[in-house]
C-alpha positions in Angstrom: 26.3 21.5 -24.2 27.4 18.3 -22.2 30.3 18.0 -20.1 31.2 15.2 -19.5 33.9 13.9 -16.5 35.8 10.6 -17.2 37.4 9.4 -14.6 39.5 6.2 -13.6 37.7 4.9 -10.6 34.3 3.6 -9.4 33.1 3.1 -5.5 33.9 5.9 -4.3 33.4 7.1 -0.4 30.0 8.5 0.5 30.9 11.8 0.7 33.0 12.1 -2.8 29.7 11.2 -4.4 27.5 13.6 -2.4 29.9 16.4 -3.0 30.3 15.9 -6.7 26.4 15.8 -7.0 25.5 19.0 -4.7 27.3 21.2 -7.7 26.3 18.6 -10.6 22.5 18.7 -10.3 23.0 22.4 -10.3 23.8 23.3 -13.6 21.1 24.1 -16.2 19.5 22.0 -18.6 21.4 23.6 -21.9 25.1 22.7 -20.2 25.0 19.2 -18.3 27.7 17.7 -16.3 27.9 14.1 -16.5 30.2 11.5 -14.6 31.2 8.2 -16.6 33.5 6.3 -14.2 36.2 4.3 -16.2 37.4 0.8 -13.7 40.8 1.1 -12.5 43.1 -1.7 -13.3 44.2 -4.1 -10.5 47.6 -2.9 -9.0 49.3 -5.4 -7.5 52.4 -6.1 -6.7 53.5 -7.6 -10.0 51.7 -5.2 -11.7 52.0 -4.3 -15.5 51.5 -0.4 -15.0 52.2 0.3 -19.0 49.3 -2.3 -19.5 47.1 -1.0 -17.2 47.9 2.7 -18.3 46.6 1.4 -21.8 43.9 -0.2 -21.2 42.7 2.6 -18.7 43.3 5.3 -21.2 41.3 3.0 -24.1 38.2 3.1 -22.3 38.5 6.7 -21.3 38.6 7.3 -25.2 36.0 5.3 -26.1 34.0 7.3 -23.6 34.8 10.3 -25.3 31.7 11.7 -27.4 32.3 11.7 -31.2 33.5 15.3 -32.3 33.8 15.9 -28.5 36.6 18.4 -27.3 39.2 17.0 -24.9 40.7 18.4 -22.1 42.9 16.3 -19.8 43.9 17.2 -16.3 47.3 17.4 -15.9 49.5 18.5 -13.2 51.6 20.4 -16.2 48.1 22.0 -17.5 47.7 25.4 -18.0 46.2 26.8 -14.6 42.9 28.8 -14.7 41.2 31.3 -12.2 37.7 31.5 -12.1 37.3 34.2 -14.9 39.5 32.3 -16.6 38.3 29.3 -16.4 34.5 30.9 -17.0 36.3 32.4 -20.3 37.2 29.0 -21.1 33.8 27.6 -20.3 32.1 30.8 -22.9 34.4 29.5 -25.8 33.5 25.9 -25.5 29.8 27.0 -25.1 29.8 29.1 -28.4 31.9 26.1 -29.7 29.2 24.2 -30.0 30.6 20.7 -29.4 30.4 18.5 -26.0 33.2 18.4 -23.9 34.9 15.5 -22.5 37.4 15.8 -18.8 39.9 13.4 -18.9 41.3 12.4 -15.3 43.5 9.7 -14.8 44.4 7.1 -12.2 46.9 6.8 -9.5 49.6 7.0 -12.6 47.8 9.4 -14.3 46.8 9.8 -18.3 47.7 7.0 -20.6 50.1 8.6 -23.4 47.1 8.3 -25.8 44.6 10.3 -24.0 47.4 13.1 -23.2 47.8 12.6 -27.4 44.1 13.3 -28.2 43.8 16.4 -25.8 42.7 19.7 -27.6 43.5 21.1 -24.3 45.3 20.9 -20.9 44.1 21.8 -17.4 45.5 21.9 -14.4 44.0 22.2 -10.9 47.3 22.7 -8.9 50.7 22.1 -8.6 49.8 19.9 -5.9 49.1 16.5 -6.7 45.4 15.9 -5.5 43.9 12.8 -4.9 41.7 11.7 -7.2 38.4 11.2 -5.8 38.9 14.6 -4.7 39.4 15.9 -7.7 35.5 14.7 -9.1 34.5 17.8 -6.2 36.9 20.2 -7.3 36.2 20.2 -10.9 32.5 20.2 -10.4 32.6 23.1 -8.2 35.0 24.9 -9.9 33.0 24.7 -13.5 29.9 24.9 -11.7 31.5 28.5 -9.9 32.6 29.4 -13.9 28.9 28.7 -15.0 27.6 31.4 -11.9 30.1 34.0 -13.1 29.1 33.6 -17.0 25.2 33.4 -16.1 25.3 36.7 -13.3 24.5 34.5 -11.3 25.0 35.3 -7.4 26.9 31.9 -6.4 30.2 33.4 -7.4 30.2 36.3 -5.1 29.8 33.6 -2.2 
């Protein structure tokens, strides 16, 4: 299985990408995790936000892997703990597709990729920011993976 992460947002500080990698290159070779960075729109202050919303969220779809499952991250998700969220991980394993993590921009999910989601996630209530989400979610699937596999990383 491949997991793949789109998110809105490329050059991204030093540490964001070292963080996201340390629990990326971990994961076996039968369930990947791959980022695809979508470019953010220019905000300015003029800005057409519904147009950039679109266009953000047309490229995160046509990221998405035909037959792929979709879950976005949402603040209004459902919230997972880490057996959970290693349940979760079991069923889209014996699933059999790919999965595709949608993560918006600064606005969020376009309309169309909150549309096309077979599921929603949420992290926290908090609102994080997004480079720091690329971290959590690694580490967070990467922590479900340990706990599905025996493996000893969860009891860390």
């Amino acid at each position: 299985m491949r997991i793949q992460l789109i998110a809105v947002g490329q050059k991204m500080p030093d540490w964001i990408s070292t963080g996201y990698q340390t629990y990326a290159k971990r994961f076996p070779a039968d369930c990947q995790l791959e980022l695809v960075e979508i470019a953010a729109g220019k905000r300015g202050k003029n800005a057409d936000i519904a147009r950039i919303l679109r266009q953000e969220g047309e490229a995160m779809l046509a990221a998405v892997g035909k037959g792929d499952r979709i879950v976005t991250l949402e603040v209004t998700g459902k919230s997972w703990t880490t057996p959970q969220l290693a349940s979760r991980l079991e069923h889209w394993l014996m699933d059999g597709r790919d999965i595709s993590l949608l993560v918006g921009g600064p606005e969020g999910l376009a309309p169309e990729c909150v549309a096309a989601a077979d599921e929603r996630w949420s992290l926290s209530a908090l609102t994080l920011p997004h480079p720091l989400v690329r971290v959590v979610i690694a580490e967070s699937l990467y922590r479900a993976w340990s706990v599905t596999a025996n493996h000893p990383y969860h009891r860390e």
